[in-house]
Each structure stands twice: as C-alpha cells, then as structure tokens.
C-alpha positions as CSV (number, residue, x, y, z in Angstrom):
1,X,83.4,-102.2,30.7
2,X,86.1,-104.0,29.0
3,X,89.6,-103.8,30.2
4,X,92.9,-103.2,27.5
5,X,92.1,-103.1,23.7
6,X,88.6,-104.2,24.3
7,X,87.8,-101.3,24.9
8,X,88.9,-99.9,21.4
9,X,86.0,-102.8,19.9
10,X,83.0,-101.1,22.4
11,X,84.0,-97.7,20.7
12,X,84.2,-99.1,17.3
13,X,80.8,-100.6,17.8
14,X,79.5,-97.6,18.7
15,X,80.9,-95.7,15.6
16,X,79.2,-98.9,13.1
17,X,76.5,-99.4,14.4
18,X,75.3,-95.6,15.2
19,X,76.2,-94.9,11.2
20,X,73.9,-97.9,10.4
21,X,71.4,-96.2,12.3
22,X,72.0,-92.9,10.8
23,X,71.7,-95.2,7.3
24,X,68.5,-96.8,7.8
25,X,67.3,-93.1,8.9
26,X,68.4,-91.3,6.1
27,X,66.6,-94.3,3.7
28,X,63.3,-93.7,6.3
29,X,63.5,-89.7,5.3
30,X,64.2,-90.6,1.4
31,X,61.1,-92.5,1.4
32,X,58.9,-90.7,3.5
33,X,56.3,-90.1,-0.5
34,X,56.7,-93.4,-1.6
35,X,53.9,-95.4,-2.0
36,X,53.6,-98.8,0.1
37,X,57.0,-98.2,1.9
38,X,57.3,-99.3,5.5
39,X,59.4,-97.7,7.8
40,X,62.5,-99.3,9.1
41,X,63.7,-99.1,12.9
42,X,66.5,-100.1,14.3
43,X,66.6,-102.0,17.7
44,X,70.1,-102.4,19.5
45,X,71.4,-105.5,21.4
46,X,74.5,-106.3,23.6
47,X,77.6,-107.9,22.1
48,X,79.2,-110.4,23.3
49,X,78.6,-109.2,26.9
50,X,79.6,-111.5,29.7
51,X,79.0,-111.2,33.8
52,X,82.5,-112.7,35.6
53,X,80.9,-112.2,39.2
54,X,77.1,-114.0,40.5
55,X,75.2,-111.1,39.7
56,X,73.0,-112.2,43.2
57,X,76.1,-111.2,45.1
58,X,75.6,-107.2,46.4
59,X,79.0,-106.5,45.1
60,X,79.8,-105.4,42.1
61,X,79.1,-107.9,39.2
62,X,82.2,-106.7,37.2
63,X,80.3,-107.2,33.6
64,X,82.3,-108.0,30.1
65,X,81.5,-106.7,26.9
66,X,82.3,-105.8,22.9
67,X,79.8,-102.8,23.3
68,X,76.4,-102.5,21.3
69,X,75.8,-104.5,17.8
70,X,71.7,-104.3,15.7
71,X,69.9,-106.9,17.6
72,X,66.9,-106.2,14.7
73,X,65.6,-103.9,12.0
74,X,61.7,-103.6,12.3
75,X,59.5,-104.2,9.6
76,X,55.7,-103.0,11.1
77,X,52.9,-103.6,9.7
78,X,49.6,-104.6,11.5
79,X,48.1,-107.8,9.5
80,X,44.4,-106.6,11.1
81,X,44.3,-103.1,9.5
82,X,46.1,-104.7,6.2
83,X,42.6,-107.3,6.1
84,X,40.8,-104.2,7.2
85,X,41.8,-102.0,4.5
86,X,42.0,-104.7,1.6
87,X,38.4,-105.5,2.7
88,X,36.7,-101.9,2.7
89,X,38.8,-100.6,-0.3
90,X,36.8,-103.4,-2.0
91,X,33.7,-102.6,-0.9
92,X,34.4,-98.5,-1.7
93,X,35.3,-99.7,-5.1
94,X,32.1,-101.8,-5.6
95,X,29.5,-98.9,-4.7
96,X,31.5,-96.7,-6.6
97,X,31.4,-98.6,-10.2
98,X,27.7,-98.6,-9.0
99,X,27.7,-95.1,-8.6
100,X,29.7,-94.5,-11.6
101,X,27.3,-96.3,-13.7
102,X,24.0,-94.9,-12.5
103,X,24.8,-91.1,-12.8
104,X,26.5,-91.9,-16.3
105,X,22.7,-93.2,-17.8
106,X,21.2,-90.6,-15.5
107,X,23.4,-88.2,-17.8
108,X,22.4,-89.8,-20.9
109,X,18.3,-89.8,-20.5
110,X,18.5,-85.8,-19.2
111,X,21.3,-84.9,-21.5
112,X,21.1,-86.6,-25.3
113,X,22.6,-84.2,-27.8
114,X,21.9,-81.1,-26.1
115,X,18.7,-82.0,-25.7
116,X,16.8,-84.4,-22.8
117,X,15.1,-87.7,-23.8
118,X,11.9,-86.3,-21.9
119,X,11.3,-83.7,-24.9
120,X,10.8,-86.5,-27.4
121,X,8.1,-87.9,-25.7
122,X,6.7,-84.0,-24.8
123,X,6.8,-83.0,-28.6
124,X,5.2,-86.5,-29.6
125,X,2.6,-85.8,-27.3
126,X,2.0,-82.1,-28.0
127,X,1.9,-83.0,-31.8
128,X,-1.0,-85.7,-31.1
129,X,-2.9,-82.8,-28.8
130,X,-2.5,-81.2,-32.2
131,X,-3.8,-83.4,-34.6
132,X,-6.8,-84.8,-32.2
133,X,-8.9,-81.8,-33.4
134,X,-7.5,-80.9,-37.2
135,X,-7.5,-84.8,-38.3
136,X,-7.7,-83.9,-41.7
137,X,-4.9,-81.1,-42.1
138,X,-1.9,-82.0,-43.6
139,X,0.3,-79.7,-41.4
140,X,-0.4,-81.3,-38.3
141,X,-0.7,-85.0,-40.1
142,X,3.0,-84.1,-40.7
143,X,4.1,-82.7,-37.4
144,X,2.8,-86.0,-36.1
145,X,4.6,-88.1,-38.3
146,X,8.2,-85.9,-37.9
147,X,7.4,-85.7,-33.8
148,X,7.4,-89.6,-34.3
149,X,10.5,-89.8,-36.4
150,X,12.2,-88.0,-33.9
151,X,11.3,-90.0,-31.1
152,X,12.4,-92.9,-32.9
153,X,15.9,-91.9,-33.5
154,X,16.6,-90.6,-30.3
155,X,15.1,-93.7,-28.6
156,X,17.3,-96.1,-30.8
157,X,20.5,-93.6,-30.2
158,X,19.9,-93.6,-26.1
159,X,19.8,-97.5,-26.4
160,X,22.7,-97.8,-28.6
161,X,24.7,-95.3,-26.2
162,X,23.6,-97.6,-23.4
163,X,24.4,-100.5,-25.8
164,X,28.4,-98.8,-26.1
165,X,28.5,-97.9,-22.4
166,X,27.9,-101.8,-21.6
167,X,30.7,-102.5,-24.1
168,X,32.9,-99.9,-22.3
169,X,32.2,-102.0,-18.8
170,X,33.2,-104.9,-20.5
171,X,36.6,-104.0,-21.8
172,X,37.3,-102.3,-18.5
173,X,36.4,-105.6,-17.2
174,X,38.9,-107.5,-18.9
175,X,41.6,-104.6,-18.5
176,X,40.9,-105.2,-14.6
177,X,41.1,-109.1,-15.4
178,X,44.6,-109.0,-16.7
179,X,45.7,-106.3,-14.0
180,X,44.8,-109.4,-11.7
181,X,46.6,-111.9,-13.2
182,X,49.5,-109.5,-13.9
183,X,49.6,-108.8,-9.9
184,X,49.3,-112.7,-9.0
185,X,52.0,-113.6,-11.2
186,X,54.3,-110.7,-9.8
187,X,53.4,-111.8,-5.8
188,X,54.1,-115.6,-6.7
189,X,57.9,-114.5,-8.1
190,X,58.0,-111.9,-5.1
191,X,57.0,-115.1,-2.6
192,X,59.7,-117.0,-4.1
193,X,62.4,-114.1,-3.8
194,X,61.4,-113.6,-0.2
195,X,61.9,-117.2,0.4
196,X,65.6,-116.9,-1.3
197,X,66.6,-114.1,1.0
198,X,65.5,-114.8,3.8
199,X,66.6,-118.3,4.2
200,X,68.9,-118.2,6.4
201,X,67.2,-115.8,8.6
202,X,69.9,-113.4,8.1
203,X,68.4,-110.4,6.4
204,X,64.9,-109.6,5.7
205,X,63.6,-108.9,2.7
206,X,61.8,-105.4,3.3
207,X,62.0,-103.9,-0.3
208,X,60.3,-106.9,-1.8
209,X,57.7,-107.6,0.6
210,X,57.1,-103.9,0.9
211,X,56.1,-104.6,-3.2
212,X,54.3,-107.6,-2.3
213,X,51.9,-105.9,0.5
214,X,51.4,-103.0,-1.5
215,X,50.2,-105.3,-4.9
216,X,48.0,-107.1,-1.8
217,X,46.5,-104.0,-1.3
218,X,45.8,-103.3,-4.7
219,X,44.1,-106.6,-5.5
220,X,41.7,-106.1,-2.8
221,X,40.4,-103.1,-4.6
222,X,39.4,-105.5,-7.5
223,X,37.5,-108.5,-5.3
224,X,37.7,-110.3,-1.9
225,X,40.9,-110.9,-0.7
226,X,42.3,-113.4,1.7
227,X,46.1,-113.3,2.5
228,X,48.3,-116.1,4.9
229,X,51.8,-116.3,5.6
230,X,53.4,-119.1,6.6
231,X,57.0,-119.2,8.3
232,X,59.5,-118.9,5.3
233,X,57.9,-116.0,4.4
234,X,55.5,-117.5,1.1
235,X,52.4,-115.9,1.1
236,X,48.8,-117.7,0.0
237,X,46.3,-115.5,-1.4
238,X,43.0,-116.4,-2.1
239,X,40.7,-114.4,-4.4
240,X,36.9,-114.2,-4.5
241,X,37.1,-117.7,-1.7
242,X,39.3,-119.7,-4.2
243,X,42.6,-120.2,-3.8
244,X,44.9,-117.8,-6.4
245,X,48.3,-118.2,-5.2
246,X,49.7,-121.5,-3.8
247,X,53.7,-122.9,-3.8
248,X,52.8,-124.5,-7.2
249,X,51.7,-121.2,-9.1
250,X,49.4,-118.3,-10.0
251,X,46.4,-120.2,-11.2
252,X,45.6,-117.0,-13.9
253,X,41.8,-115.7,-14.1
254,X,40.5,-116.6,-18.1
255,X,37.7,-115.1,-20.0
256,X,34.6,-116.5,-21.7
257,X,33.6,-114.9,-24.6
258,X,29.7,-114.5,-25.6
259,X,29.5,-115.2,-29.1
260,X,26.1,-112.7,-29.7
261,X,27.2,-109.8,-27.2
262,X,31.1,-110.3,-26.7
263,X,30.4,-110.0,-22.9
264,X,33.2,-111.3,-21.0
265,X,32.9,-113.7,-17.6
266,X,35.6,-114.3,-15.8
267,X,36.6,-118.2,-15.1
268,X,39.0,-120.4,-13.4
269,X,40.1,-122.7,-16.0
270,X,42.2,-125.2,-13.4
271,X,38.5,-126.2,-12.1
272,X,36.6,-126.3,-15.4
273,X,36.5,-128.6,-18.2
274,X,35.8,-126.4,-21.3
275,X,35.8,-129.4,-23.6
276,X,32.2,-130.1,-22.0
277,X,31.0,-126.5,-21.6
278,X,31.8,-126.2,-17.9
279,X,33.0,-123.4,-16.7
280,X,33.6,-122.3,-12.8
281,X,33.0,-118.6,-12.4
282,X,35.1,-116.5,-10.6
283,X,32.2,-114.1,-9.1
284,X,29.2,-115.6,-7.8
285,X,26.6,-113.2,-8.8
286,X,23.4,-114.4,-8.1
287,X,24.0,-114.4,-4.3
288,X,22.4,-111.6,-2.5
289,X,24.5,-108.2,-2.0
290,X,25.0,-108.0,1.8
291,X,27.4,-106.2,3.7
292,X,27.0,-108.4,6.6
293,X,27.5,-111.6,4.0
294,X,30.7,-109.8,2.7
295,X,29.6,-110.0,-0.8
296,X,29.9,-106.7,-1.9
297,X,33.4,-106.7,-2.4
298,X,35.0,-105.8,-5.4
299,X,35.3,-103.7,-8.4
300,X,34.8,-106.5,-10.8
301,X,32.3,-107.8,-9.2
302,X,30.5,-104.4,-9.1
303,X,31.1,-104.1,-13.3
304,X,29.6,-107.5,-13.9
305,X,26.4,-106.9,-12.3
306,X,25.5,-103.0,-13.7
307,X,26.5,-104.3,-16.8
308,X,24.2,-107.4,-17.0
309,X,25.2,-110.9,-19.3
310,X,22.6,-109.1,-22.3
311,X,20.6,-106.1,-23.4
312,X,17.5,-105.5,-21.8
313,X,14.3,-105.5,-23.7
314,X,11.0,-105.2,-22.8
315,X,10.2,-109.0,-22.2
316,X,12.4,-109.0,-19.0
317,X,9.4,-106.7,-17.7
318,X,6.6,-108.7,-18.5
319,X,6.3,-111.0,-15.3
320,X,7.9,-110.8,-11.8
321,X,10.5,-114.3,-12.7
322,X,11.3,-112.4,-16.0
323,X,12.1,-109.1,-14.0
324,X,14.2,-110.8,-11.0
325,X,16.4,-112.1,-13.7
326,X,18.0,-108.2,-14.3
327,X,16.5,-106.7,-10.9
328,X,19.9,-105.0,-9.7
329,X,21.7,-104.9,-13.0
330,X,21.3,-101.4,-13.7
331,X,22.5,-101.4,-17.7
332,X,20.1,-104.4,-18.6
333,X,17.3,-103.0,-16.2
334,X,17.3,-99.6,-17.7
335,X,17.9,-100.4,-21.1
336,X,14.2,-102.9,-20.5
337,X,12.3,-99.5,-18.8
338,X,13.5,-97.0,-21.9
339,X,12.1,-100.1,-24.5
340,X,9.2,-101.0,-22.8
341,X,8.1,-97.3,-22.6
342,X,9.2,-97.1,-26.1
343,X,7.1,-100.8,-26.8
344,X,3.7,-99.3,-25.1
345,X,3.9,-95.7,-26.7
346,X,4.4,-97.9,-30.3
347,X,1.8,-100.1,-30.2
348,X,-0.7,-97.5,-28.4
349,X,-0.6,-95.5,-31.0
350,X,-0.5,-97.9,-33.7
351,X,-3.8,-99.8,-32.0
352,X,-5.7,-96.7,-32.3
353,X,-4.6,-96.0,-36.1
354,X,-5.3,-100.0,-37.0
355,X,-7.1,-101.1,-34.4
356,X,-7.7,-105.0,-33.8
357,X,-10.2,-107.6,-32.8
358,X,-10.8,-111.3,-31.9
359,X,-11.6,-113.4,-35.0
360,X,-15.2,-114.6,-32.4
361,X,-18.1,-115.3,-34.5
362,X,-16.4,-114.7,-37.6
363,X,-14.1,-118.6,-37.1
364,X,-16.9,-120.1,-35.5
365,X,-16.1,-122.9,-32.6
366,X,-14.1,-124.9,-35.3
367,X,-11.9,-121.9,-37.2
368,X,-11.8,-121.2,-40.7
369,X,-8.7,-121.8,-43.2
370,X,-7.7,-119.8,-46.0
371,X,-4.8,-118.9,-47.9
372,X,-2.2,-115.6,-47.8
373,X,-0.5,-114.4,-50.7
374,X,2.1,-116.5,-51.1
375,X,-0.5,-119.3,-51.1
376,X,-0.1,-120.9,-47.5
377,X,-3.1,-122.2,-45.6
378,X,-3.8,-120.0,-42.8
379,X,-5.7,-120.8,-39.6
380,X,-8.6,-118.2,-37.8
381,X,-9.4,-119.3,-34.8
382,X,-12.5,-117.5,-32.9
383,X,-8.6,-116.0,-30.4
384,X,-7.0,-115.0,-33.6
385,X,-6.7,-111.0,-33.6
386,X,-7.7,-109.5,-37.0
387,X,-8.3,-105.9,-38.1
388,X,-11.0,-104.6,-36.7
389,X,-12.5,-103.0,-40.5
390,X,-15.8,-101.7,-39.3
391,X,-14.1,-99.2,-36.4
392,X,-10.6,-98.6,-38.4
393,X,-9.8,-95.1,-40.1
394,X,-8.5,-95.0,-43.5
395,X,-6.2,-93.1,-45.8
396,X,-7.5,-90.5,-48.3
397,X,-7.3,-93.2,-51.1
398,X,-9.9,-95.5,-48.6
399,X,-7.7,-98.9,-49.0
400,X,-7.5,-101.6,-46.3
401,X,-5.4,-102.7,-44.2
402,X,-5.1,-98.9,-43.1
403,X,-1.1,-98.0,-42.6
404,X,-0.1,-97.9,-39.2
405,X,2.1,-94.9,-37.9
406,X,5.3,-97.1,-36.5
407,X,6.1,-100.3,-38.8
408,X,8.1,-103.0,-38.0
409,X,11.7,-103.4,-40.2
410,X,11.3,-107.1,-41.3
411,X,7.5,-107.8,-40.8
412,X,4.4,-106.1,-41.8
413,X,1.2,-106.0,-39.3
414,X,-0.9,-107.8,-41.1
415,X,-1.4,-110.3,-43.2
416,X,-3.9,-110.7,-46.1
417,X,-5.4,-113.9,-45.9
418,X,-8.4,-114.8,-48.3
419,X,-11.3,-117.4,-47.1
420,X,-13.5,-119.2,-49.7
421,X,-17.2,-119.9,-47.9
422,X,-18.9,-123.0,-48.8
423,X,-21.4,-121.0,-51.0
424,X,-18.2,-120.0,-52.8
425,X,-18.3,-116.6,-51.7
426,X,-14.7,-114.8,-50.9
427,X,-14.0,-112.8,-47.6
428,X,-11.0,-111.0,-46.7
429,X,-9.4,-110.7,-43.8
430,X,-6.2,-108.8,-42.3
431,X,-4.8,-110.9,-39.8
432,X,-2.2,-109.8,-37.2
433,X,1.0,-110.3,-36.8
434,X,1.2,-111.2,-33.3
435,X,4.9,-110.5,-31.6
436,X,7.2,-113.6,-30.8
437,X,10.2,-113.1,-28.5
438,X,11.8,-115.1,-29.9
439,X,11.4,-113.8,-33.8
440,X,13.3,-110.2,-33.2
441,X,11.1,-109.5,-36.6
442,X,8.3,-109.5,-35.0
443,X,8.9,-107.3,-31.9
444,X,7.7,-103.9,-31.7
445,X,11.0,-102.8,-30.3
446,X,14.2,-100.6,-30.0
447,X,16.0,-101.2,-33.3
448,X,13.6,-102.7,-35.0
449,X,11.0,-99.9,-35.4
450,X,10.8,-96.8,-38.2
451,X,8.3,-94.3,-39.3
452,X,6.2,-95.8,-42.0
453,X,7.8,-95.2,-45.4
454,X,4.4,-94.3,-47.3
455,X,3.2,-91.8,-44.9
456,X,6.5,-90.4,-45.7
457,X,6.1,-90.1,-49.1
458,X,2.4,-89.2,-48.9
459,X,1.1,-87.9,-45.4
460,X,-2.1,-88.1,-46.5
461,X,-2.5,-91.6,-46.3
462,X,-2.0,-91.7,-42.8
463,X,-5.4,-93.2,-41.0
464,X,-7.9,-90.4,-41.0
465,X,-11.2,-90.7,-42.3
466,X,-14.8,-93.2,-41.6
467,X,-15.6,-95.4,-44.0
468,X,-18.1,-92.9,-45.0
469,X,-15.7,-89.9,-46.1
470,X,-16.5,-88.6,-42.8
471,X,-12.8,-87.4,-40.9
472,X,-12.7,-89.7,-37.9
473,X,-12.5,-87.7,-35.0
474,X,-13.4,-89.9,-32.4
475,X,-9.7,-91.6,-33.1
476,X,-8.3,-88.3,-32.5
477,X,-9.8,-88.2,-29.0
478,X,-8.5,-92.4,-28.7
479,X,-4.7,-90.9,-29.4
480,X,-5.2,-87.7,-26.6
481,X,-7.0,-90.0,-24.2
482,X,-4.3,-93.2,-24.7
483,X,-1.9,-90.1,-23.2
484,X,-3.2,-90.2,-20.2
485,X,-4.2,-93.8,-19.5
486,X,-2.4,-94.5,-16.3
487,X,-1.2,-98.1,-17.3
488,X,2.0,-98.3,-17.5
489,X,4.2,-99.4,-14.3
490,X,7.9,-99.0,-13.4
491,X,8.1,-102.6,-13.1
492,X,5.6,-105.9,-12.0
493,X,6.4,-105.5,-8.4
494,X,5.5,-101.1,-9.2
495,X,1.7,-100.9,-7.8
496,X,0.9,-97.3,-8.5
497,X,0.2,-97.1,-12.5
498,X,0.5,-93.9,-14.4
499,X,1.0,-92.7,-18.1
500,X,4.0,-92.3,-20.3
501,X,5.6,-89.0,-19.4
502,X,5.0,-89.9,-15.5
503,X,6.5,-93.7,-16.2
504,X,9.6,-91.8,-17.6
505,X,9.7,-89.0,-14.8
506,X,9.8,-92.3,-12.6
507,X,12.4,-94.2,-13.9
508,X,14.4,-91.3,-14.1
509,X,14.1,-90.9,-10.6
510,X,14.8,-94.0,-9.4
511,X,17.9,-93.7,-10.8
512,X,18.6,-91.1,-8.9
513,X,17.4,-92.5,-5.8
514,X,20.0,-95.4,-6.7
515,X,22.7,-93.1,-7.8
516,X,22.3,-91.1,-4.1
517,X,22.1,-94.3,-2.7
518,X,25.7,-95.7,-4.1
519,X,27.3,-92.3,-3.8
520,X,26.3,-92.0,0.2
521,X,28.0,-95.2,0.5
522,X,30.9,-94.5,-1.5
523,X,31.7,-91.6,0.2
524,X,30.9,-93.4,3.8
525,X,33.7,-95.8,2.7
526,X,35.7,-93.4,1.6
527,X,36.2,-92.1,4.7
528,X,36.6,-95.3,6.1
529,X,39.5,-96.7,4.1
530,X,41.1,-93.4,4.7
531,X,41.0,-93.8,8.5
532,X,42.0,-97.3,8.7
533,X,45.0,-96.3,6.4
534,X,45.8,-93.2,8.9
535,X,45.8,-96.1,11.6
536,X,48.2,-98.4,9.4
537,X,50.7,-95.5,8.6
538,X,50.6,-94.6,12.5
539,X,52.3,-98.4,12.4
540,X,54.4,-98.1,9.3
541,X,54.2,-94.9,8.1
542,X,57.3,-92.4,8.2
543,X,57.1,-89.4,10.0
544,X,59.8,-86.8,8.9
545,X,60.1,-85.1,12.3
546,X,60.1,-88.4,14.1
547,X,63.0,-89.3,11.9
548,X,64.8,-86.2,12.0
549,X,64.8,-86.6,15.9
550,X,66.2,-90.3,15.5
551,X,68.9,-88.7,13.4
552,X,70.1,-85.9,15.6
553,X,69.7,-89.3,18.8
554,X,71.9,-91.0,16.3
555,X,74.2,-88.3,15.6
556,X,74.9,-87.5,19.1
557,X,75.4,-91.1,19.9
558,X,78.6,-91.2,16.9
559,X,79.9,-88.5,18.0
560,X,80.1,-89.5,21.9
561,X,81.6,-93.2,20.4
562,X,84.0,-91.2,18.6
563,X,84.7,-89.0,21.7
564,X,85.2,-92.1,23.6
565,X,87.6,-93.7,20.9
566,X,89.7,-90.7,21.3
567,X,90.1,-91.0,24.8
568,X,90.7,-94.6,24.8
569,X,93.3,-94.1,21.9
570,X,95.5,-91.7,23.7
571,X,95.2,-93.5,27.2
572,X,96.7,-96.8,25.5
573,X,99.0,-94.0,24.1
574,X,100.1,-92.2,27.4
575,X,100.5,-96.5,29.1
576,X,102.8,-97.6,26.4
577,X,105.1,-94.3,26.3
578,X,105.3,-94.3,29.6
579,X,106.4,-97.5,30.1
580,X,109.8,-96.8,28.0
C-alpha cells in the first residue's frame, strides 16, 4: 500500500475509476434494444504499482502503488459468427425472394379476378363438348365463340400480371442496388473515421464501428460478402468476389438498362468499357446454384434469376438448348408454360376449323409460282402447307378460305395466291401463313391473338357445314377428340405427355413443389441465422441482469473507495493535529 498522501491517490482511483464503470454500465443497460450495439466491459489494471523488495525473497515484498486505473474497455465480437451470419442471412434471403416469387404466380393462375385460370380452359372445353353434337345451332356456335373470348382475355391479363410482377422485381432490384452503394459509401467514410480516432491507440472507436458491423451485416443479406481488417482499423469488403471497398473508394454498383424490356443488370463500371459495349456483371448467373459452391448467396442475386433478362414465350420450349436458356428462372419459365398451352389450344382448334396440307402433287418436284393480291410472285413448293379445301368446313355463306376461330392481330392465315396453268387455266390456292419467331406478327401467341371479328358480328359464319350443305360433324368429334390428345409436355426434358387441362394441373403443381421446396429452405435458414445470432449476442449481446449485477459490483466497490478516503482523510487529520 502506499505510505502518506499516496494513499489519498489509491482511494481517489478507486472513486474514478469505479464511476467509469458504473458509466459504461449504465450506457450497457440504455442500450440493451438497440440494434447492432456491442456491449462494453471494463477491465481494470494496476497504476503505477512498484515492488521495493526482490519479490523471490520469503519476506515481505513491501509493494508501491497509485491504486487501480481501466487497463481496457472490450469491444466483443467474434469475426467467425459475424462471416457465419453475413453468409446464411444471404442464403435465407435468396430462397426466400424464390419463395416469394413462386407462391405469388401460384396466387395468380388459382386466383385471377375471383375466379381460377383453370375455369377458362374448363368452360372452353365444356362449350366445345357442346357444340361437337349441335354444329349447326347458333346458341352453342356462340357459347363457343364467348368461351373463347374469355379465355383470351384472361390468358393475356395473367401474362400481363406476370409481365407487371417482373417489372416489380426489377425496380426492387435497383431499390436494393442503390441500398448497396448507399451502405458502401457510408462504411468507406466510417473506415476513415475509425482510422481518425483511433490513431493514436488511445480510444476506440466503438459507436462507429458498432455502425460499420451492423451495415456489414446488412449487405450480406443482399449478396456474398467478404470482410478484412487490417491494423488501423480500415476495413476491405468485397462483394459478390470483387473488391467493393478499398483505401481509394467505394467503387459504386451501376445499372444497364434494356432498351425493349427496361430490365436492369447490375455492373461494375471501374472494370468495363461501355464505350465498346462491355460490361462486367456483378452476379454471375449462369453458374450452377450450389450450396456447397456458395453461390446461392444473396437477395439480388435471387431477383435476377426468378425474374429472367425477357418474357417467356413459347419458343423457349421448343427444344432442350432453347429451354436450358430459362430452366430456373421462374418468371420467364412460367410465363413460356401459360403461352405455350395458350399456343397449342390456339392452333388446335384453329387446324381443325381450317385445316391444312402439304402443297405434294399439286407443285410438282419443281414448284409452281403465282401471284397474291397485291401482285407478288409466290412460290409452292410440293413442303408448302396450303388449305386443305376438300376436308375444310365452311360458313353458311359457303366462301373459301373458311374463318378460323382465333386470328392473328397483324396477319391473316392465309394467303390468296392465284396460279395460271400452261393451258391458261386459273387455280386458287390459300396458302399459309407459316409462324416466324422472329415476326411477332406472325406468332400465334399471348398478345397477339383475338376472337375473329366476323364470327362476331355473324356467328353463323363460323366453319360448319361440307361442301355439300351437309353440317360437318365429323369436325365436331376433331374439336372433342383434340381435348383429349395427350400431347402436350411440361417441358422437352417432361416424358409423360397428356392433354391441356392435365398440362395446366401440372405446371401448376410444380410450382408448388418449387414453392415447398424454397419455403422448407427458407424456414431451415431461418432458424439458422437465428441461432448463430443467439451465439453472437452470447459474445456481444447485453444482458440486463448481467449488467445490473456489474452495477451493484460497481457500486459496492465506490462506496468501499469512499469508505476508505474517509478513513485515510481523518488519519492524516488526527497526525497533523496531533503533532501541534
């Protein structure tokens, strides 16, 4: 112990430094609901404390001190769990956009207006069982053509819904874009404030880096995350395995704009030359999803790949390479099931109304060329696919070509084309139309499809009767029979066929297979991040009773230093009025 007046500085020691204690406790329990804060703890340390005697010497060692001072105030945090959490509150956030985004279309097909999109296709087909045995009654002529009219605005309103809910994903994409850049900016001014005040490895700077490691934890949620520190304190971040933060700058995420769909994809413009239409992505998407390879990581990520770089049609599901190309991508992938069903239901029906055939015979090895309307030379060849006149139905006013029941908005199906023989003699033909993907004219798709205008004005033009008068109702047993043609497949790697309604009832269900799927894993991780984060605030978390127990050790140990100054005051008291 300290001998005279030093004595008075061990009390007074006590008295500080047990009221800075009592401080940093009290700040503990003030912040025990505030988000991202670390608890502080206090560690003591001698003072000036000296040994006059060889402390190997079995006597007393007669020890020198100024009493007690804060040797250090702990910051905790455990850098594992912090990469732990960052990592699997990415991966939560990517199956759950996934999720998200499959139950939301799931919700559109089984709820459209009050109404599921399975009933269109039920009341299309109920009106055709209808009509396949009363060909020539106007009543059920109509309730064909109204059942089709409805099933073509409800399929074009699901697919522009879709359409809207892809646009939705995209502005969320660039809202979570700019939260990015607006966190990298705010750690690289945070890095340099850190550096600032704890320069002189005085004082730590626990408020800002409690920010800092609280915005880390935040950006991991949006895409892989890799954090160092080096020894002043600066921390380098790297985002999606390219470098985000260095001591230069925040090297901000940009945004390429698709001129056709105003899709966004995010690009780092230090490492791309936009003056030559080369861009460095930010998210490499065409790598395979693997937990194991770490690549499903990130909200952003996640949005980008459900919402696809297009719309789907039904082209993408025409071949196995067209199909890989939006496998995964559950926006583009569903919107190319609900067309192609929409596609084969379309041109079923219309095949059996004005059915078609090879030119053969009729072009000869060589072809034949006549003109159309508008007096351009047209080309038969024996491939070319005209109207098939001798098997086709016709309209109670008996003209050729017949009218289909679905036309297309910017082409007609056929085309009249007139053939002079060499004996002078003219033949007509009604040549087809064929569909070009890349003339959206010509496609028998979503958008680009409507009830046929005459048969609206007069039903009874639609396709019913032979050649003969006769009503035709061997079509009417083509439209029930094309019903229940099991042709159709979910997609080209699908090997179990089946007919409209079950091709819908099978989409519809792997979506919810998918959505399960996602929503199991979402919840698994779920549970995760929260136990890792129970682990972290074991480290850094406060605990109010913990901290009320420091406070009463804290109290106790003022109190006793005060105590002690008493004593110590009136001993020095009692020596100097005794000495007079």
């Amino acid at each position: 112990m300290a001998n005279g007046f030093g004595s008075l500085y061990v009390g007074a020691s006590g008295l500080q430094n047990s009221q800075y204690a009592l401080n940093t406790t009290a700040n503990n329990l003030a912040n025990v609901n505030t988000k991202g804060y670390v608890r502080e703890q206090v560690r003591f340390a001698d003072k000036s404390y000296n040994k006059l005697r060889d402390p190997r010497a079995n006597i007393n060692m007669q020890q020198s001190g100024l009493g007690v001072s804060i040797g250090d105030v702990v910051h905790a945090r455990d850098i594992f769990l912090d990469k732990s959490f960052r990592q699997e509150s990415g991966r939560k956030e990517f199956y759950s956009a996934r999720y998200e985004t499959a139950s939301y279309v799931q919700d559109l097909m089984q709820e459209l207006h009050g109404e599921q999109f399975k009933e269109s296709i039920g009341d299309l087909w109920q009106a055709v069982q209808e009509v396949s045995t009363k060909m020539d009654e106007s009543v059920y002529q109509n309730l064909v053509f109204e059942k089709a009219d409805l099933f073509v605005s409800r399929t074009n309103a699901l697919y522009s819904d879709m359409k809207s809910y892809q646009s939705n994903i995209n502005e969320q994409i660039k809202d979570d874009i700019d939260r990015v850049n607006e966190i990298g900016d705010r750690i690289y001014e945070l890095n340099l404030q850190i550096q600032s005040v704890e320069a002189a490895n005085i004082e730590t700077a626990m408020t800002l880096r409690d920010e800092r490691d609280l915005l880390l934890d935040e950006l991991g949620g949006y895409g892989s995350v890799n954090v160092k520190e080096d020894a002043t304190g600066f921390t380098f971040v790297d985002f999606e395995s390219t470098r985000f933060i260095d001591l230069n700058k925040c090297y901000n995420v940009a945004l390429q704009e698709d001129r056709d769909t105003g899709f966004y994809t995010p690009y780092w413009p230090h490492l791309s030359d936009t003056g030559k239409g080369q861009y460095v992505k930010v998210f490499h998407l065409d790598e395979q999803i693997s937990t194991d390879l770490n690549t499903d990581v990130g909200g952003i990520k996640s949005k980008l790949l459900v919402r696809g770089d297009t719309y789907g049609t039904y082209e993408n599901m025409q071949d196995q390479e067209a199909y890989d190309k939006i496998a995964g991508c559950t926006m583009m992938e569903t919107e190319a099931e609900i067309d192609l069903l929409f596609h084969s239901i379309v041109t079923a029906m219309n095949d059996i109304y004005c059915p078609n055939k090879a030119a053969g015979s009729i072009a000869g090895e060589n072809g034949i060329v006549g003109t159309d309307r508008e007096g351009n030379a047209v080309t038969i060849t024996k491939d070319t696919l005209i109207l098939d006149t001798e098997n086709c139905a016709r309209g109670v006013d008996m003209e050729l070509p017949p009218r289909e029941l679905f036309t297309r908005i910017g082409m007609e199906r056929y085309k009249t084309v007139t053939v002079t023989g060499d004996d002078g003699k003219q033949s007509t033909y009604y040549v087809y139309n064929q569909e070009d993907p890349d003339n959206i004219d010509s496609r028998y798709g979503i958008g680009n499809v409507r009830v046929n205008e005459e048969l609206r004005k007069q039903i009874t033009l639609m396709p019913t009767y032979r050649e003969n008068g006769t009503t035709d109702y061997a079509m009417g047993a083509k439209l029930t029979a094309a019903w229940d043609k099991k042709e159709m497949k979910l997609n080209p790697y699908d090997e179990e066929p089946c007919a409209f309604e079950g091709y819908y009832t099978k989409m519809v269900g792997k979506l919810a297979n998918e959505g399960n799927t996602y929503q199991t894993a979402a919840e698994a991780l779920d549970n995760a991040v929260e136990s890792i984060d129970n682990q972290r605030q074991q480290a850094m978390g406060v605990s109010s009773d913990e901290e009320l127990t420091h406070m009463i050790k804290f109290q106790s140990a003022y109190n006793a230093s005060s105590r002690f100054m008493t004593v110590i005051s009136e001993m020095t008291e009692l020596i100097v009025t005794g000495l007079i």
